[in-house]
C-alpha positions as CSV (number, residue, x, y, z in Angstrom):
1,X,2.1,-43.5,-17.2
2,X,-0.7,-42.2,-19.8
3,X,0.1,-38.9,-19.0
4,X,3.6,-38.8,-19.2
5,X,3.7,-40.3,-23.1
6,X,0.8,-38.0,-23.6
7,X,3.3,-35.1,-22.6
8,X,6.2,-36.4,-24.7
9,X,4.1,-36.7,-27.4
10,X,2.6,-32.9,-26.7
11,X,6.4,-32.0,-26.4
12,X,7.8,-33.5,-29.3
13,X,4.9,-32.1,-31.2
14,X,5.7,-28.5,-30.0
15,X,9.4,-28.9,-31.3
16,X,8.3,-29.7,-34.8
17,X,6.0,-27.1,-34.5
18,X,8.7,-25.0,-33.3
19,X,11.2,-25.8,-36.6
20,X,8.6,-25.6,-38.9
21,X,9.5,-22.9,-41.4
22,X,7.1,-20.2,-42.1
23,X,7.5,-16.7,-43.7
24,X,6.9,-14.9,-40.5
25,X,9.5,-16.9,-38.7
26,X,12.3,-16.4,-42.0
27,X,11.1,-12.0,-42.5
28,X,11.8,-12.0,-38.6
29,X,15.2,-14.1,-38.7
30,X,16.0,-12.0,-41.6
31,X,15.4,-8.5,-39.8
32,X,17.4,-9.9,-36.0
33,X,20.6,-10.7,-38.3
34,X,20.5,-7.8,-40.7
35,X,19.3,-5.1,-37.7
36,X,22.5,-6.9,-35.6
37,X,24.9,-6.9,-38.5
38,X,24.4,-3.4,-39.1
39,X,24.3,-2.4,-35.3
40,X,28.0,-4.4,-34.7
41,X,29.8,-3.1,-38.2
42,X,28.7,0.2,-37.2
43,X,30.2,-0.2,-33.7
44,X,33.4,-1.8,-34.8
45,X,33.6,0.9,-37.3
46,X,33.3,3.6,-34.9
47,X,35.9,1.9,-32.5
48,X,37.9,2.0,-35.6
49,X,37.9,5.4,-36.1
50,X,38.1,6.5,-32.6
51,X,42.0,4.9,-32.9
52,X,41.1,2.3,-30.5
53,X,44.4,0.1,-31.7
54,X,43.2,-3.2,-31.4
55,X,40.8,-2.6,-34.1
56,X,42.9,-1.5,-36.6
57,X,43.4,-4.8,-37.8
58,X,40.8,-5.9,-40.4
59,X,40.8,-9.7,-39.1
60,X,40.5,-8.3,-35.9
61,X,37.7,-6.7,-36.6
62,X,36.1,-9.9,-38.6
63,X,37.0,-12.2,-35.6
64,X,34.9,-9.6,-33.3
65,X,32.1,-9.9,-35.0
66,X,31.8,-13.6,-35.4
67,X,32.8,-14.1,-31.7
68,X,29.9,-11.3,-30.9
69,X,27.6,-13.2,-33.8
70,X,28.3,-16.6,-31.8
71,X,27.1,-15.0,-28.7
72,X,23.9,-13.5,-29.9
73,X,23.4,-17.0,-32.0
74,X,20.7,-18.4,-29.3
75,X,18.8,-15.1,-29.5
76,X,18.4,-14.6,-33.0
77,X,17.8,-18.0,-33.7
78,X,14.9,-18.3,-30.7
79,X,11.8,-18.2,-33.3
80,X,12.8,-22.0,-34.2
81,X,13.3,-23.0,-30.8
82,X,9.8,-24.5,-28.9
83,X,8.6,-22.6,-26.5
84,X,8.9,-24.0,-22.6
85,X,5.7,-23.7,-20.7
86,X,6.6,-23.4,-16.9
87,X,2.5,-25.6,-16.7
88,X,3.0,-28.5,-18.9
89,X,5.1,-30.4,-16.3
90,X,4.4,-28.7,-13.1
91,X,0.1,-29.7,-13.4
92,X,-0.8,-32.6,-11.4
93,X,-4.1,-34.6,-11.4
94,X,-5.1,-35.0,-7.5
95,X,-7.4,-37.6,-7.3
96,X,-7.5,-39.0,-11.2
């Protein structure tokens, strides 16, 4: 029983550790969406002028990017999510 509240308590303190806002985290979260941004506009505007007809269609082209945006969403925001150690459950005492 001890251990178990001692790894909900070890877990819970990893998530607020995980949300807390530093610099690092924000420059990082900053670069992933600006680097993406760039690298999707640039794609949609090359598919633009390649004719490609779909895309001719500016709210096409906005509904594209926040439907690829939406999909990267877990990746760029995984600096504020805590990090899952495969050990912290899987350890058993044998013989405590």
């Amino acid at each position: 029983m001890a251990k178990d509240t001692k790894q909900r308590k070890a877990a819970a303190r990893a998530a607020v550790d995980a949300r807390r806002l530093t610099p690092g985290k924000v420059a990082r979260l900053v670069l992933k969406t600006l680097a993406f941004a760039l690298i999707v506009s640039l794609l949609i505007t090359l598919l633009g002028a390649l004719s490609v007809p779909a895309l001719g269609n500016r709210w096409l082209q906005f509904g594209l990017m926040l439907l690829v945006y939406i999909a990267a969403y877990p990746f760029l925001m995984s600096e504020f999510r805590p990090k899952n150690s495969s050990t912290v459950g899987s350890k058993r005492s044998s013989g405590r």
